[in-house]
C-alpha positions as CSV (number, residue, x, y, z in Angstrom):
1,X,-8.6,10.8,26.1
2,X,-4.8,9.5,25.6
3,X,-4.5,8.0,21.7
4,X,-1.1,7.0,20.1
5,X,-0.9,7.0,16.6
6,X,2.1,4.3,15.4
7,X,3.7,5.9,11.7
8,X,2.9,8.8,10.3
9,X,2.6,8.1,6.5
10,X,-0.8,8.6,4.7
11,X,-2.5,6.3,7.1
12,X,-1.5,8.1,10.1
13,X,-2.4,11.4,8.8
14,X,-6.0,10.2,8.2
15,X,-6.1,9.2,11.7
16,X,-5.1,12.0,13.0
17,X,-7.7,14.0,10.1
18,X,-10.5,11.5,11.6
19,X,-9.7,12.6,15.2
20,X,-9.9,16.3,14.7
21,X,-13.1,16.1,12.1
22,X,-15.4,13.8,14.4
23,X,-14.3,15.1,18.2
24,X,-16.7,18.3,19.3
25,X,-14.8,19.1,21.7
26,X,-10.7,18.5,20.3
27,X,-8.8,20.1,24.4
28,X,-9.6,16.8,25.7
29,X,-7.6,14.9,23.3
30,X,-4.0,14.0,23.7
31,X,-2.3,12.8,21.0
32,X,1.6,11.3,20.4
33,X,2.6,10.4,16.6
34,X,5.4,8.1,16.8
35,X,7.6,7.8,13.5
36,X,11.1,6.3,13.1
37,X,11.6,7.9,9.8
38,X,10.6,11.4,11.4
39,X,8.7,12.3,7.9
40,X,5.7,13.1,9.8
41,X,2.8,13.3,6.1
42,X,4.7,12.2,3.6
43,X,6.2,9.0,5.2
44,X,8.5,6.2,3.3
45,X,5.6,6.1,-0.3
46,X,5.8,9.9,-0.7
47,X,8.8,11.1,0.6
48,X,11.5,13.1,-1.1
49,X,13.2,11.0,-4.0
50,X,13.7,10.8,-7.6
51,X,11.7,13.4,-9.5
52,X,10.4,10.2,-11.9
53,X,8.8,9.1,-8.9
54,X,5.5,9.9,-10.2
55,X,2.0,9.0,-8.2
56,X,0.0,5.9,-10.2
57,X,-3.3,7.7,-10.2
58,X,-4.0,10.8,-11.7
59,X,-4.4,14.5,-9.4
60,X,-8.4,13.7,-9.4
61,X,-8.4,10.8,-8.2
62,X,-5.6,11.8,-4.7
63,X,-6.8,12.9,-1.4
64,X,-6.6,12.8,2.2
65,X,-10.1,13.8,3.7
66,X,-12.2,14.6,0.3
67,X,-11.9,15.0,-3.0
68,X,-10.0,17.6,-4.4
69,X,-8.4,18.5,-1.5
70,X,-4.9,17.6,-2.9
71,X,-6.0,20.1,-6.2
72,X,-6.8,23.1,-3.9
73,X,-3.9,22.8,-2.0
74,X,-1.8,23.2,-5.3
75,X,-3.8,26.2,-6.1
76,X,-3.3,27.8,-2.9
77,X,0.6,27.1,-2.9
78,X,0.7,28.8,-6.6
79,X,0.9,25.3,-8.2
80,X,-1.7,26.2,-11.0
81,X,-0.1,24.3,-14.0
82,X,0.0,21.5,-11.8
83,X,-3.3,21.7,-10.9
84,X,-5.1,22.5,-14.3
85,X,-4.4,18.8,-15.1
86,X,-7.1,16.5,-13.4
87,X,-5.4,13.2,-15.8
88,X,-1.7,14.2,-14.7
89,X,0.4,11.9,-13.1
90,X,2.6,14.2,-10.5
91,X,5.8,13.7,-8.2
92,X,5.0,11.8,-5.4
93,X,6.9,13.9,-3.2
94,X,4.7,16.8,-4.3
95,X,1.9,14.7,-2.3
96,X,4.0,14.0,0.6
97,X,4.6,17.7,1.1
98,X,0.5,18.1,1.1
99,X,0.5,15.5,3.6
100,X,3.0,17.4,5.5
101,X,1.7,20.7,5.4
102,X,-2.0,18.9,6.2
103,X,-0.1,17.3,9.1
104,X,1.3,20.5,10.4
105,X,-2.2,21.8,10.1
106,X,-4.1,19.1,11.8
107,X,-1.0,19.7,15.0
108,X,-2.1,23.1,15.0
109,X,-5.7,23.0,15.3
110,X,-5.6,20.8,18.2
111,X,-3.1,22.9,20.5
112,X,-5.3,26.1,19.3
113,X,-8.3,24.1,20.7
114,X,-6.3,23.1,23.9
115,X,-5.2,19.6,22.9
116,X,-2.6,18.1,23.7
117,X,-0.4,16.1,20.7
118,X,3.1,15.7,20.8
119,X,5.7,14.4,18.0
120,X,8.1,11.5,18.7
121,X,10.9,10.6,16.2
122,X,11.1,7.3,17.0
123,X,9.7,3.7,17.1
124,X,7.2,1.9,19.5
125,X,9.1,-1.7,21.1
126,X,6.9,-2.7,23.4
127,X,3.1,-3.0,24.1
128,X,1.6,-4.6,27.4
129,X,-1.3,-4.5,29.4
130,X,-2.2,-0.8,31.5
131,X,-1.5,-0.9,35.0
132,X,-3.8,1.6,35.9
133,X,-7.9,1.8,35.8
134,X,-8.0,4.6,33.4
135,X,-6.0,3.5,30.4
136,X,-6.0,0.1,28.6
137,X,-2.4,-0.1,26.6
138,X,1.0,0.8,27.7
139,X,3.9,1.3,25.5
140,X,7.6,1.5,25.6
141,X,10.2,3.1,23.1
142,X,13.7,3.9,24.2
143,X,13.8,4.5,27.7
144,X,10.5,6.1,28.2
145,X,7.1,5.1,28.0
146,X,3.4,6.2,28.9
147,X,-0.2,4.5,28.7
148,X,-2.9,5.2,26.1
149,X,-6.9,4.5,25.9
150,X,-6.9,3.8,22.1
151,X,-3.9,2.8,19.7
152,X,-3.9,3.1,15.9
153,X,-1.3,1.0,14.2
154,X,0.0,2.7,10.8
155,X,2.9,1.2,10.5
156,X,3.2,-0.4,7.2
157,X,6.0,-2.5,6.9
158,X,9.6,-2.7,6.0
159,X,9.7,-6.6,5.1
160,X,11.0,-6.4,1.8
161,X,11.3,-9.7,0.2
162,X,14.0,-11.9,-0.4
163,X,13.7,-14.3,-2.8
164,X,17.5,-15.7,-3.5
165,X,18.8,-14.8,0.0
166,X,20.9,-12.5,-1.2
167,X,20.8,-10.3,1.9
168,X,24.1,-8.9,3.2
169,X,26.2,-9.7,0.1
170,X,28.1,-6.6,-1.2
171,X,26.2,-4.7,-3.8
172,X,22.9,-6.2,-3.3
173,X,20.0,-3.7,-2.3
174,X,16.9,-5.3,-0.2
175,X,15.0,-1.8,-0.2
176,X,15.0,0.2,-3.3
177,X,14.0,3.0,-1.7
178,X,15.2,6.5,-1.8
179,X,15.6,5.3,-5.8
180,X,17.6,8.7,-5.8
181,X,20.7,6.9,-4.5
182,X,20.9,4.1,-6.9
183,X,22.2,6.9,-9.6
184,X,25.6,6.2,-8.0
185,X,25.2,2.5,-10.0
186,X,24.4,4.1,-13.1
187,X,28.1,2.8,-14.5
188,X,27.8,-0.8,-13.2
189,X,26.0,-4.0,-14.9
190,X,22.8,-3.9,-12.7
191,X,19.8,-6.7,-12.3
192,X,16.2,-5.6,-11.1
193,X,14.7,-8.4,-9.4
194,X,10.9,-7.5,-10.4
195,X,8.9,-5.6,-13.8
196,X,6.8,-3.7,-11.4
197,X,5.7,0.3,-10.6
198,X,9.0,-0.3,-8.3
199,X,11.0,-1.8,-10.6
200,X,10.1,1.0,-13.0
201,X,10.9,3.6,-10.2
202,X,14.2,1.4,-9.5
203,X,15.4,1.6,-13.5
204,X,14.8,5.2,-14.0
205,X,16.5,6.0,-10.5
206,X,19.8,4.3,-11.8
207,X,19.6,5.8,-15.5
208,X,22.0,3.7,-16.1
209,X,23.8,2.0,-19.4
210,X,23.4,-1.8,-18.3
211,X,20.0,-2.6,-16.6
212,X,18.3,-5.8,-17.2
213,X,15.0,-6.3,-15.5
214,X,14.1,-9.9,-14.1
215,X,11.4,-11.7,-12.9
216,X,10.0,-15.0,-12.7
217,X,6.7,-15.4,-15.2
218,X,5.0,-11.6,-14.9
219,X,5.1,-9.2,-17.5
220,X,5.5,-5.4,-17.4
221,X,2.7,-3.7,-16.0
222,X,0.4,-1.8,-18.4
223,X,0.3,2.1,-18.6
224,X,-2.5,4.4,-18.3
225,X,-2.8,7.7,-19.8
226,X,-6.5,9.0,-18.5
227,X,-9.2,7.3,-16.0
228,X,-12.8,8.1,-17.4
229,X,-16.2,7.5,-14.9
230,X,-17.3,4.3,-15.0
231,X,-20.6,3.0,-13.8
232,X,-20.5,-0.8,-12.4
233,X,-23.0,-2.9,-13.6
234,X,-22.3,-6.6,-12.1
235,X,-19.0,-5.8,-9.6
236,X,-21.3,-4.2,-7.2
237,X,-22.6,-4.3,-3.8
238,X,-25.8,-6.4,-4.8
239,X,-24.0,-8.6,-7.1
240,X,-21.6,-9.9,-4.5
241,X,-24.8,-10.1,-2.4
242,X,-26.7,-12.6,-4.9
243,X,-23.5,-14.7,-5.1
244,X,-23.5,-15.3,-1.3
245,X,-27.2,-15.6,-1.1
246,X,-26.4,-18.7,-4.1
247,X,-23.8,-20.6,-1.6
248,X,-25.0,-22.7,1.6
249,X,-22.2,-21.4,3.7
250,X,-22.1,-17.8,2.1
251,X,-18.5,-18.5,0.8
252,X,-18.1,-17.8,-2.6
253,X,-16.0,-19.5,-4.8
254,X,-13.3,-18.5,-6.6
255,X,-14.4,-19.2,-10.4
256,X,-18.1,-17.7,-9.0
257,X,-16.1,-14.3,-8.1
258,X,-13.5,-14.4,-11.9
259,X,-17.0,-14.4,-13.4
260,X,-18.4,-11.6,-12.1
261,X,-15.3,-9.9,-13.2
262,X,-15.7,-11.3,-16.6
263,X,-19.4,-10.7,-16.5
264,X,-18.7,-7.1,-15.8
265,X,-15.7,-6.7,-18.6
266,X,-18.4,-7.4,-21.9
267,X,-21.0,-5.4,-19.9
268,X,-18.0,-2.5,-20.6
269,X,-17.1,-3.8,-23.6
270,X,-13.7,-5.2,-22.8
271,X,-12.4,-6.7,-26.0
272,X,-10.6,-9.5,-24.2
273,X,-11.6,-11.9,-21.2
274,X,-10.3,-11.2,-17.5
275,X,-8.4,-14.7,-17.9
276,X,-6.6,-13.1,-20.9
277,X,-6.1,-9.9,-18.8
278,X,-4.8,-12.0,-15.7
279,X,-2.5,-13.4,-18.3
280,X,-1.2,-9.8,-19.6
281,X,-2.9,-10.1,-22.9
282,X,-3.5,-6.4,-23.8
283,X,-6.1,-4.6,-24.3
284,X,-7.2,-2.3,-27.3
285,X,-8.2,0.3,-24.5
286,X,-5.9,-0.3,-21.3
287,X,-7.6,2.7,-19.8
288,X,-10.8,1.9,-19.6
289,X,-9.7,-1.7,-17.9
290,X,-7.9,0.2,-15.3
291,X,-10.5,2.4,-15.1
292,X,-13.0,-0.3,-14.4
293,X,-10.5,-1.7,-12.0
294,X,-10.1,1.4,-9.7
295,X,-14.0,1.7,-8.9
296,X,-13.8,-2.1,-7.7
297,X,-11.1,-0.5,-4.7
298,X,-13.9,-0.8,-2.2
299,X,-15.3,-3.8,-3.2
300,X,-12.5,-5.8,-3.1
301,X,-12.4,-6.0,0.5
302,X,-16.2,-7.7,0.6
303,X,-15.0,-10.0,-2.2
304,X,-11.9,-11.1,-0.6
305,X,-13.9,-11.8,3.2
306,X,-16.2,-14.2,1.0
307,X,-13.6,-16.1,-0.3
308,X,-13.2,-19.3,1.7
309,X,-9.3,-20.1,3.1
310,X,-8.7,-22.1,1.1
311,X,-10.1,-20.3,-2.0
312,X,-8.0,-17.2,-0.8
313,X,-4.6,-19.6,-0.2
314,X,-5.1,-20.6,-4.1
315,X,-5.6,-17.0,-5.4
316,X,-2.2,-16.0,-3.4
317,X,-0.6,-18.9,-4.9
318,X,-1.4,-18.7,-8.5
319,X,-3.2,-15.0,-9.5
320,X,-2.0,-12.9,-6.8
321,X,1.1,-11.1,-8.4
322,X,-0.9,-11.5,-11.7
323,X,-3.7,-9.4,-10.5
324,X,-0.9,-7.0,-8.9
325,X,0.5,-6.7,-11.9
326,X,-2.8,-5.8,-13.7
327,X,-4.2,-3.4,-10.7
328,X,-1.1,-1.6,-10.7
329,X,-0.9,0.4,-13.9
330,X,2.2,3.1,-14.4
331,X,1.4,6.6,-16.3
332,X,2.2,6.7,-19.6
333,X,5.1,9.7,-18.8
334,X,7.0,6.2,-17.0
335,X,5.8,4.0,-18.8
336,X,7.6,6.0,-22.3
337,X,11.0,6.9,-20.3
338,X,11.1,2.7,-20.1
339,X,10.6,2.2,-24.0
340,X,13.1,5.1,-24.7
341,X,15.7,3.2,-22.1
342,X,15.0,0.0,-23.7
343,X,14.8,1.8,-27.2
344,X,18.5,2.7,-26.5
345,X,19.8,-1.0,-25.8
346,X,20.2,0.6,-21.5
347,X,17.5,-1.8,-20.3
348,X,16.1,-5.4,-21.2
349,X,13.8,-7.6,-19.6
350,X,13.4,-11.1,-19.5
351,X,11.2,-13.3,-17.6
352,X,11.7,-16.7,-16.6
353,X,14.5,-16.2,-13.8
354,X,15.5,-19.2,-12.1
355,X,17.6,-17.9,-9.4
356,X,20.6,-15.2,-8.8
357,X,23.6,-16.4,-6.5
358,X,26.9,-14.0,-5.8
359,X,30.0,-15.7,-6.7
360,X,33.5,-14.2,-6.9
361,X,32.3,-11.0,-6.8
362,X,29.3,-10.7,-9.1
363,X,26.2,-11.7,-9.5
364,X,24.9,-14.5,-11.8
365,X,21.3,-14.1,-12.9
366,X,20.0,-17.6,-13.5
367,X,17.6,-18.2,-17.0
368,X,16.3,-21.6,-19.2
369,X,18.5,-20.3,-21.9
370,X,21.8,-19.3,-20.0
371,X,23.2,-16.7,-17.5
372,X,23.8,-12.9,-17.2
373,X,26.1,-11.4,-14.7
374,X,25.8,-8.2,-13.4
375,X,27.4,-6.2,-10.6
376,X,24.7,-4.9,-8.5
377,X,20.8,-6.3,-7.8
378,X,17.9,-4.5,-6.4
379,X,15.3,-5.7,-4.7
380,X,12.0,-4.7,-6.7
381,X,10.1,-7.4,-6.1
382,X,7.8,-5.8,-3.1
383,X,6.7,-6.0,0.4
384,X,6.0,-9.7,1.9
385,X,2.7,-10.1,3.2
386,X,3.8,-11.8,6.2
387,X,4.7,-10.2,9.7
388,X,8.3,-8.7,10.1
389,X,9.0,-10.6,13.8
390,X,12.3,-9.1,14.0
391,X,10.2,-5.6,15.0
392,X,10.0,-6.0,18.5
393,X,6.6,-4.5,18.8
394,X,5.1,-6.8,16.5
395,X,6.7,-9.6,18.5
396,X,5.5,-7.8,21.5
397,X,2.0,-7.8,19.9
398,X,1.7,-11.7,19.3
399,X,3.0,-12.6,22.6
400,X,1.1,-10.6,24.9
401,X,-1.9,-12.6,23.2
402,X,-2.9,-8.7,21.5
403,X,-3.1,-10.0,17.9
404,X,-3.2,-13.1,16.0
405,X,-1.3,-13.7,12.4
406,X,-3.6,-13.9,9.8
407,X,-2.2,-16.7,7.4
408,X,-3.0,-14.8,4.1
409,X,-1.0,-11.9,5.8
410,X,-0.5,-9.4,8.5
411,X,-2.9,-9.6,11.7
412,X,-6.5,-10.6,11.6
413,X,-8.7,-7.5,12.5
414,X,-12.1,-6.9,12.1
415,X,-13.3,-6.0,8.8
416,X,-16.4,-3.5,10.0
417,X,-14.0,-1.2,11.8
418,X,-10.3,-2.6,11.9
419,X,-10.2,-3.7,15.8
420,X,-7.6,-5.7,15.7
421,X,-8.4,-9.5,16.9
422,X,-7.0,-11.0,20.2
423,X,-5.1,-14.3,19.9
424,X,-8.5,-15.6,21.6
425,X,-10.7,-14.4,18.8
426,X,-12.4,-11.3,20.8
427,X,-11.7,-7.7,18.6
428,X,-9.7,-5.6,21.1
429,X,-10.7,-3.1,22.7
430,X,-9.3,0.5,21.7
431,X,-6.3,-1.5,19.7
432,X,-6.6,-0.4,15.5
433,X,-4.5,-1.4,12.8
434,X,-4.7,0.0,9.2
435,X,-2.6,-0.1,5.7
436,X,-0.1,-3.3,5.3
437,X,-0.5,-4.9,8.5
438,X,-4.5,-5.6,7.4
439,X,-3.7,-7.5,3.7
440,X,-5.1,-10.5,5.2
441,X,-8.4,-9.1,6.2
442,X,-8.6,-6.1,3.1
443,X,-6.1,-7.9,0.6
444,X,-5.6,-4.9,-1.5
445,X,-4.3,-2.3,1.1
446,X,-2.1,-0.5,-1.8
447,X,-4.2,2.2,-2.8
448,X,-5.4,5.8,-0.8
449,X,-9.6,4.7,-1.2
450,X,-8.8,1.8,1.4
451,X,-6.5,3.4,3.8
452,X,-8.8,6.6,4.1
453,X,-12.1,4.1,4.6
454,X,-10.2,2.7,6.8
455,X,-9.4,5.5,9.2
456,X,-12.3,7.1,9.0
457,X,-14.0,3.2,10.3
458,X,-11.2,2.8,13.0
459,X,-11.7,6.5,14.6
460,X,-15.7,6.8,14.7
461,X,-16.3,3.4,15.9
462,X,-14.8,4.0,18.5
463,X,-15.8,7.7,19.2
464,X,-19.5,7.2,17.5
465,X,-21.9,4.7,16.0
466,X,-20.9,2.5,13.3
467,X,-20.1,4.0,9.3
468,X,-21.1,1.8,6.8
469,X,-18.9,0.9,4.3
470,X,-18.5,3.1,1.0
471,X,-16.3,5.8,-0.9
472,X,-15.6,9.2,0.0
473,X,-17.7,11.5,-1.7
C-alpha cells in the first residue's frame, strides 16, 4: 500500500497518526511526506517565531490523537510549570516541536515495523492518471516521480490576500509570517492591514513606536482568559435535525440557523443577543461566549452543508469576517501586551479604511476623515478562501478533471469522509483533501477539533467502515 501524504503541518501529522493507529499490520505500508517548508510537525501555524506567538486555546483543549496528549508530553520533556496550567495560553512553537517529536515518533514506528516512509523536502507539481494496474495516482516534483494508491492533501494554502494590490511595491509584506523578522521595522511608520489574532501576532512582532492597525468595519477581536465546560442545549445534533425535518428541501435558512444560536445564548444566559455579538457588542462574560462557541466546532460543519448556496454566498458576504472575528478570541497575556502598546501612544486602530496606494515612496492609508502615511504595510488580513492556481498542482488537479472548485472556497469534497469530488461529480477514489483546501465543504477549517476529525474520516474510510461524525474523546 503506496500513500503520499502532501504538507506536513498538523493535518499531515494526523494522517500519518491515523495510518499507524488503524493498520494491523504497519510493513506493508509505504509512506512519502512531501513538504516544501521541510518543518515536518510543526509546519507554517507552529513553527519557530516570535515568542508572543501564543496558541488561541488553552493547553487542555490542544492535541494531536487524544486529549492531553500535548500535557504529557510537557511532563515527559520536564515542562512541568507549563503543564500545571490546563487555562494557559503557550508558545505556538512549543506545539510545533510536539508535533515534531510526535512526527519523528510516528517515522519510527513504522520502519521498526518494516514500513517503508520516506521524507521529501519539497513540493508536489503534478498529478495524473497511473499507468499501471496496481496504483491509481501518479505524481511529479522536480525531476522525479512515483505512483501512489491513496493521496492525502494537507496542504493548506499560501494565498494570502491582497486587497489594495499592493503586491511587489517596496516595503509591503503579503505574508506576515515568521512575525520574528518584522522587528527589523520596529523604527519605521507601519500600517497593519487587519485587527485580527494575526494582526495581533503582526504588532507585537514589530514592537515598534509607530503602528496603526487598519481595517475596513471589524473590530478587535475579544480575549479570553479561561474556557469552562459547557453543555449545549439547542446547538446540537438533534436541534439541527428538527430544523431540517421543518424545511421541504432540508435546506435551512439562514435566519432559522442565527436563531438557534440565539436560542442557545439565553439558554446560557448570554446577557446580549448573537446579532449584538456578530456586531462586537461585548459581553459582561466574553469567556463563557467563547466557551459556548468552541463546543459548536463540530457542528458547524452540519450547519454550514444545510445552508442553501445561496444562503451560504450571503453569510460570506455580509457575517463571515464578523463571525471570524467573534470565533477567533486572543488570550488575555496578547490581548494586555496590545492595551499596554496602545496605552503608550505605539499602536492605534481605526476602522473604516478605504484604500492604501504607494506613492513616492510611502504608503498612504486611505480613511472618511483624512490620510495616514506610513512606511511599511503588512498583510494581516488572512488567507483567501479561493484556490491559489498559480500552484501548479492545484492547476494540475482542476485540469485533469480530479477536483472541482467549490464556489464558497477551496475544492468540493465529500463531507462523510473528505474524498475529494471529480469535476464529474463522482468522490474519487483514494484522492483526500483536509484543512484549507475543504472551507467550502467544512467552512471553519481553522481550529485542531476539525482537522483531527477530519484525518481520522479520510484514513479509515478508506482502510475500514465508516466513523460517524463526533469529537475526540
Amino acid at each position: 500500500m503506496k500513500i503520499a501524504v502532501l504538507g506536513a503541518g498538523y493535518a499531515g501529522v494526523s494522517v500519518l497518526e491515523n495510518l499507524v493507529a488503524t493498520l494491523p499490520d504497519l510493513s506493508v505500508l509505504s509512506v512519502d511526506v512531501f513538504d516544501k517548508s521541510r518543518s515536518f510537525g510543526p509546519g507554517v501555524a507552529y513553527q519557530e517565531d516570535a515568542e508572543t506567538n501564543l496558541l488561541n486555546r488553552p493547553l487542555k483543549l490542544m492535541y494531536l490523537s487524544r486529549r492531553n496528549d500535548f500535557r504529557d508530553w510537557l511532563v515527559q520533556i520536564g515542562a512541568r510549570e507549563a503543564a500545571a496550567d490546563e487555562d494557559g495560553f503557550l508558545q505556538r512553537a512549543l506545539f510545533g516541536r510536539f508535533l515534531q517529536n510526535r512526527f519523528d515518533e510516528l517515522c519510527g514506528a513504522v520502519r521498526a515495523a518494516g514500513g517503508r516512509i520516506r521524507i521529501i523536502g519539497t513540493e508536489v507539481e503534478a498529478i495524473a492518471p497511473s499507468r499501471r494496474p496496481d496504483a491509481l495516482y501518479q505524481l511529479s516534483w522536480d525531476s522525479s516521480g512515483s505512483d501512489y494508491d491513496m493521496v492525502y492533501l494537507c496542504l493548506g494554502t499560501n494565498l494570502e490576500a491582497d486587497p489594495y494590490g499592493l503586491n511587489g511595491t517596496p516595503g509591503y509584506f503579503r505574508s506576515p509570517y515568521p512575525a520574528a523578522r518584522l522587528q527589523a521595522l520596529q523604527h519605521l511608520r507601519v500600517g497593519i492591514l487587519g485587527c485580527r489574532l494575526t494582526a495581533y501576532d503582526v504588532a507585537l512582532g514589530v514592537n515598534g513606536r509607530q503602528m496603526l492597525m487598519t481595517s475596513r468595519r471589524a473590530g478587535l477581536p475579544k480575549a479570553v482568559t479561561a474556557y469552562r465546560p459547557v453543555t449545549l442545549r439547542h446547538l446540537t445534533a438533534d436541534g439541527l435535525t428538527a430544523l431540517r425535518d421543518g424545511c421541504e428541501d432540508g435546506r435551512v435558512s439562514l435566519s432559522a440557523v442565527m436563531d438557534l444560536f440565539e436560542s442557545e445564548m439565553q439558554h446560557q444566559g448570554v446577557d446580549v443577543s448573537f446579532a449584538e455579538l456578530l456586531r462586537g457588542v461585548d459581553s459582561a462574560d466574553n469567556d463563557l461566549v467563547s466557551s459556548i462557541l468552541a463546543e459548536t466546532n463540530m457542528l458547524i460543519p452540519q450547519l454550514w452543508a444545510s445552508l442553501s448556496d445561496r444562503a451560504k454566498a450571503t453569510f460570506l458576504r455580509h457575517f463571515h469576517r464578523l463571525w471570524s472575528n467573534m470565533r477567533v478570541p486572543i488570550s488575555r497575556t496578547n490581548a494586555d501586551r496590545i492595551a499596554d502598546l496602545q496605552a503608550s501612544g505605539a499602536l492605534s486602530h481605526r476602522s473604516g479604511l478605504r484604500d492604501v496606494t504607494f506613492r513616492n515612496g510611502c504608503y498612504r492609508m486611505a480613511f472618511a476623515d483624512g490620510t495616514v502615511e506610513v512606511d511599511a504595510v503588512i498583510n494581516a488580513t488572512g488567507l483567501q478562501r479561493g484556490l491559489d492556481e498559480a500552484n501548479p498542482l492545484i492547476r494540475s488537479l482542476l485540469e485533469q478533471g480530479f477536483a472541482e472548485r467549490d464556489a464558497t472556497g477551496g475544492i468540493k469534497v465529500q463531507l462523510k469522509d473528505c474524498r475529494v469530488t471529480t469535476r464529474d461529480g463522482r468522490p474519487s477514489p483514494g484522492l483526500f483533501a483536509l484543512g484549507q483546501l475543504t472551507c467550502g465543504t467544512f467552512y471553519m477549517v481553522n481550529n485542531i477539533d476539525v482537522i483531527h476529525h477530519q484525518a481520522r474520516i479520510a484514513t479509515r474510510s478508506a482502510l475500514s467502515p465508516a466513523v460517524p461524525l463526533r469529537s475526540v474523546g
